[in-house]
C-alpha positions in Angstrom: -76.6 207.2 180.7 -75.6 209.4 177.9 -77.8 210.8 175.9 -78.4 209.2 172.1 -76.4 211.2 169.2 -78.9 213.0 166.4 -79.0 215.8 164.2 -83.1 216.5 165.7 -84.0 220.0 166.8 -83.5 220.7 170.6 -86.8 220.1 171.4 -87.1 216.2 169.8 -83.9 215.5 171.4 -85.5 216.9 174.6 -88.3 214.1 174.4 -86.2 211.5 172.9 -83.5 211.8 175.4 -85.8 212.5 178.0 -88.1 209.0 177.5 -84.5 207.2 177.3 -83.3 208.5 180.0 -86.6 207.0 182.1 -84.4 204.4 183.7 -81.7 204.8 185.8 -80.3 201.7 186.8 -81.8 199.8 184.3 -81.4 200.3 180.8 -84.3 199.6 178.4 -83.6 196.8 175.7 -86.6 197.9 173.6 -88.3 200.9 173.1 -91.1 201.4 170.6 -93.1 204.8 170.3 -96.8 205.5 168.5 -97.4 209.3 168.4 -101.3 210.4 167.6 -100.3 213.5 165.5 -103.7 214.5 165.3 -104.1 214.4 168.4 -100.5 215.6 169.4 -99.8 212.3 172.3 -97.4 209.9 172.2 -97.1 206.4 173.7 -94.0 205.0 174.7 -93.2 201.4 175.7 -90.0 199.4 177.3 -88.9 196.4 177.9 -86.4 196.6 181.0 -84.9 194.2 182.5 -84.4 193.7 186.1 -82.4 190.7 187.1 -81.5 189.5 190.2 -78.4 190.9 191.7 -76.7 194.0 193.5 -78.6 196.3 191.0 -81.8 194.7 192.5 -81.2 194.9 196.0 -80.0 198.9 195.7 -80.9 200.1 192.4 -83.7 201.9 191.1 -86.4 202.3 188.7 -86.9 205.8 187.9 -89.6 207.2 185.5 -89.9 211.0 185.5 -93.5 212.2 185.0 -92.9 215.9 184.3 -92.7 217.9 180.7 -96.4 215.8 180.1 -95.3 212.0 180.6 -97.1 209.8 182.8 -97.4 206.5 183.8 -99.7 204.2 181.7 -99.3 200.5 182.8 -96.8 198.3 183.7 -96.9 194.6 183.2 -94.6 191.4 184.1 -93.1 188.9 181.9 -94.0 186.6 180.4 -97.3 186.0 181.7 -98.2 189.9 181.2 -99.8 189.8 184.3 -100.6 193.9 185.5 -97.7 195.2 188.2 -99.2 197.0 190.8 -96.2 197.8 193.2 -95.8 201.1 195.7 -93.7 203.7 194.0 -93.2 206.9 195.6 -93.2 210.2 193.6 -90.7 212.7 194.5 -89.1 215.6 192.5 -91.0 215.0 189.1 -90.2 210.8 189.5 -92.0 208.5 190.0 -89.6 205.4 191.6 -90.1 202.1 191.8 -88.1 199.9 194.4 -86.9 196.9 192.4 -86.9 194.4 195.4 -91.1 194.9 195.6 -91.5 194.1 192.2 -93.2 190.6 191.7 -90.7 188.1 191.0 -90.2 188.1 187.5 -87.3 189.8 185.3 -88.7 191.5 182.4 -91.4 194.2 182.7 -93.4 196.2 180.0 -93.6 199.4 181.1 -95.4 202.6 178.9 -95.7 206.1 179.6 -98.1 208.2 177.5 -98.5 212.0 177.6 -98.7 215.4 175.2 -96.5 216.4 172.7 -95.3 219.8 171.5 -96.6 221.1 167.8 -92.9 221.8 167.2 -92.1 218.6 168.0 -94.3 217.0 165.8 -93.2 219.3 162.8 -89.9 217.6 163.3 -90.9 214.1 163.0 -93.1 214.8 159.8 -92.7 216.0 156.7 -96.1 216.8 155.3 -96.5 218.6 151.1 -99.9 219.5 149.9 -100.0 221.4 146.9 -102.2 224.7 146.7 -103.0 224.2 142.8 -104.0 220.7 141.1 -102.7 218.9 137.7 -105.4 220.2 135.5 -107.0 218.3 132.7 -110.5 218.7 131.1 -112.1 216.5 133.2 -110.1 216.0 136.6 -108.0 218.2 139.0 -105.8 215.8 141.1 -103.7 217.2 143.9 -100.6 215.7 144.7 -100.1 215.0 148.4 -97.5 213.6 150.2 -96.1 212.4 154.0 -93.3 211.6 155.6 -91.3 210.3 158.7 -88.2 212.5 159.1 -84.6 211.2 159.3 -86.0 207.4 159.3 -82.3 206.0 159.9 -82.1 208.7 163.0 -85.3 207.3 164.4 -84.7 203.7 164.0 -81.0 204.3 165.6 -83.5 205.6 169.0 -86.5 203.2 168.8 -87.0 199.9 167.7 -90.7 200.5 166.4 -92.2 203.5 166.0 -95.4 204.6 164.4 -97.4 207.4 163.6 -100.9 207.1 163.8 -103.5 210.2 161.9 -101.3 212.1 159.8 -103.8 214.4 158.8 -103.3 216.7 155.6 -105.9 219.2 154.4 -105.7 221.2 150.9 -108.2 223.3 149.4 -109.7 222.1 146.0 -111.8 225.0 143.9 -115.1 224.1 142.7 -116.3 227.8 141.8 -115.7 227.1 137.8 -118.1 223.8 138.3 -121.1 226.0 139.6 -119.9 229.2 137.1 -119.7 227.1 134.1 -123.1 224.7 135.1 -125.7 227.7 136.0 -126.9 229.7 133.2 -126.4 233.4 133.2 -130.3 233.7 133.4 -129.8 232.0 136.7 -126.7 233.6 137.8 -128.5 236.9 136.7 -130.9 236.6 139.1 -129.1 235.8 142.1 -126.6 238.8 141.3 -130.1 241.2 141.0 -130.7 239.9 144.4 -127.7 240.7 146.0 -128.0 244.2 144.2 -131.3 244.8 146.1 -130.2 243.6 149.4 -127.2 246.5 149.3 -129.6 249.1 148.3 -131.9 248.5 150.5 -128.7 248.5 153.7 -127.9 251.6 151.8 -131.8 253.0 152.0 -131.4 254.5 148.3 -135.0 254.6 146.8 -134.0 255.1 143.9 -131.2 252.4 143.0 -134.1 250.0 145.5 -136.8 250.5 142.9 -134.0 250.2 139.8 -132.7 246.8 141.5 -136.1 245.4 141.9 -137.3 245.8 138.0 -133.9 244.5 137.0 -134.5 241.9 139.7 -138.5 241.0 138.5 -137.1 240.4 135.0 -134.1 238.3 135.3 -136.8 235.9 137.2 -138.8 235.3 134.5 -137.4 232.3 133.4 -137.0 230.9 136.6 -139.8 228.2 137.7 -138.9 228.9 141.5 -138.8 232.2 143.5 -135.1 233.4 144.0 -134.8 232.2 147.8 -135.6 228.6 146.3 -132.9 229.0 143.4 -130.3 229.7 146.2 -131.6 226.9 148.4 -131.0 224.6 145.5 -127.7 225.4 144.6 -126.5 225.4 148.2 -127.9 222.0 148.5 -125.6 221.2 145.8 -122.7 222.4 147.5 -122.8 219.9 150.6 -119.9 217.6 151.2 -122.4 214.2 150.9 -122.7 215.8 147.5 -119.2 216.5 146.7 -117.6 213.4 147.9 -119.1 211.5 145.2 -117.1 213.2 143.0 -113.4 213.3 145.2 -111.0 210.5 144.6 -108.8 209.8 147.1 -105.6 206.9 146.3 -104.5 204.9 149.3 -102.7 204.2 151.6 -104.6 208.1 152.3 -108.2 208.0 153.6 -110.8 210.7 153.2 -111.4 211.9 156.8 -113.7 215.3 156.0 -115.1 217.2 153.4 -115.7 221.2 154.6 -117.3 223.2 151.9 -118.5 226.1 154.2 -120.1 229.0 154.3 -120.3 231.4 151.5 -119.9 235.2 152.5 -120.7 236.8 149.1 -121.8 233.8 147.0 -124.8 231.4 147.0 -122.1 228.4 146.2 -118.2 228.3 147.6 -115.4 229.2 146.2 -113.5 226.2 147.6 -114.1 222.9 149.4 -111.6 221.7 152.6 -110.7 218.1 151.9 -109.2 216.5 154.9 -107.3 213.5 154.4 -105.0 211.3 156.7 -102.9 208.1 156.9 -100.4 206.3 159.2 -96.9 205.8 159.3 -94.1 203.5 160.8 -90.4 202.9 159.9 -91.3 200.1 157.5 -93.9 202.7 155.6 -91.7 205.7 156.2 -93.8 207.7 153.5 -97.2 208.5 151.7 -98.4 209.4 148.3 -100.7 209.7 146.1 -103.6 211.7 144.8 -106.3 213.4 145.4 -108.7 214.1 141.9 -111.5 216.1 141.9 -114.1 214.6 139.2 -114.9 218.5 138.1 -116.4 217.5 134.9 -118.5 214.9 136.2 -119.7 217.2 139.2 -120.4 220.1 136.7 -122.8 217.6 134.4 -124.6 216.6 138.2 -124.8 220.8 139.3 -126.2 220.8 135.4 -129.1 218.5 135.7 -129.8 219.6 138.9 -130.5 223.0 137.4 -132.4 222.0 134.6 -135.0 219.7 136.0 -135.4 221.9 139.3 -135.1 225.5 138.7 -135.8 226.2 134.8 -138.1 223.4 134.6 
């Protein structure tokens, strides 16, 4: 059997050619494939036909279980009754003798196993912008997904799908906290972190200068310092910031990651995982994702107000 013509990189012709090559007397009618891409498997299911005949008597059906494909299931036609028939597994095959299979003509057979990051790259096009669209109230970051060479894959399989297409983009929420927290606050938290270096340092004299800056800046503050921060990382939690993220179909929000600040009380940034699927009848994704900034800086706001200068 010859191998099927494409323009694919070495290594998708490798699995493509590879899962049609499965059969060796027996050629597949149809082949459909479902790849996980998050979690880099595949699934892929024939139809072969195995009438009765010469080919029966002496043939073979061959299905190679090495470069990460095994054998899933394998079911008769058309009452899709379960084949359990002896095979023998020799030299990376695993061969079934056609004259024990049940008496039927048609079988289902799929094969799942891992596929290569490479591979995947190949098969999907992803885009995700590192800065947004701005406007005064909204950032919105357009994202966008593809299956590669559609007319290439559809010339190999007659259904394919691709399951978890999983894009992530960073979306900056710094201003929101900057421009929502007084500089009476801010003030106070940046005496703190003055104090804390002196004192790794040991300098007496720039401790004693950071803590009167430190004891004034938190006059206005109806909380001790350590309470302010806890506050305004509480405000920094995804269950707080997903109120404010949009996300258009056909994408679903899958995680929001805000982190852990280093040299801040409140990130910088917020990870926003989103994902969708694909077939070869919805060969591509877009749309949005908007980050309600003005609406989140009016919450981070109030929050302030009736908790920490109240």
């Amino acid at each position: 059997m010859s191998e099927p013509t494409t323009n694919l990189s070495a290594n998708l012709v490798n699995v493509v050619s590879r899962a049609y090559d499965f059969f060796d007397d027996f050629r597949p009618q149809t082949k459909s494939v479902r790849y996980n891409y998050r979690e880099a498997t595949s699934e892929i299911t024939f139809l072969i036909e195995v009438p009765s005949g010469r080919k029966r008597q002496f043939g073979k059906v061959k299905i190679p279980v090495r470069e990460g494909y095994r054998l899933k299931n394998m079911f008769s036609l058309p009452e899709y009754n379960p084949v359990k028939a002896a095979y023998t597994s020799d030299q990376g095959y695993i061969s079934f003798n056609p004259k024990e299979l049940p008496n039927q003509s048609e079988y289902i057979v799929t094969l799942n196993g891992d596929v290569e990051p490479q591979t995947l790259d190949e098969i999907v096009h992803l885009k995700a912008p590192e800065d947004p669209t701005r406007s005064k109230k909204e950032d919105s970051y357009w994202i966008h997904s593809a299956i590669k060479r559609p007319g290439v894959m559809k010339d190999i399989y007659d259904d394919m799908q691709v399951d978890n297409v999983d894009i992530s983009l960073s979306v900056g929420v710094q201003r929101c906290f900057s421009n929502s927290i007084p500089e009476d606050v801010l003030s106070v938290f940046d005496r703190t972190r003055d104090l804390l270096e002196a004192s790794n340092e040991d300098d007496r004299n720039r401790i004693l200068t950071a803590s009167r800056r430190r004891t004034r800046a938190r006059r206005d503050l109806s909380t001790s310092p350590a309470e302010a921060a806890d506050i305004v990382r509480s405000l920094a939690t995804a269950e707080n910031i997903q109120d404010y993220i949009r996300v258009d179909d056909p994408f679903r929000e899958r995680n929001i990651n805000p982190g852990t600040p280093k040299q801040h009380i409140f990130p910088e940034t917020v990870s926003v995982d989103v994902t969708t699927d694909l077939d070869l009848d919805r060969q591509a994704a877009d749309g949005d994702i908007t980050f309600q900034k003005k609406s989140f800086e009016e919450f981070v706001e109030g929050k302030i107000d009736d908790e920490i200068l109240s």
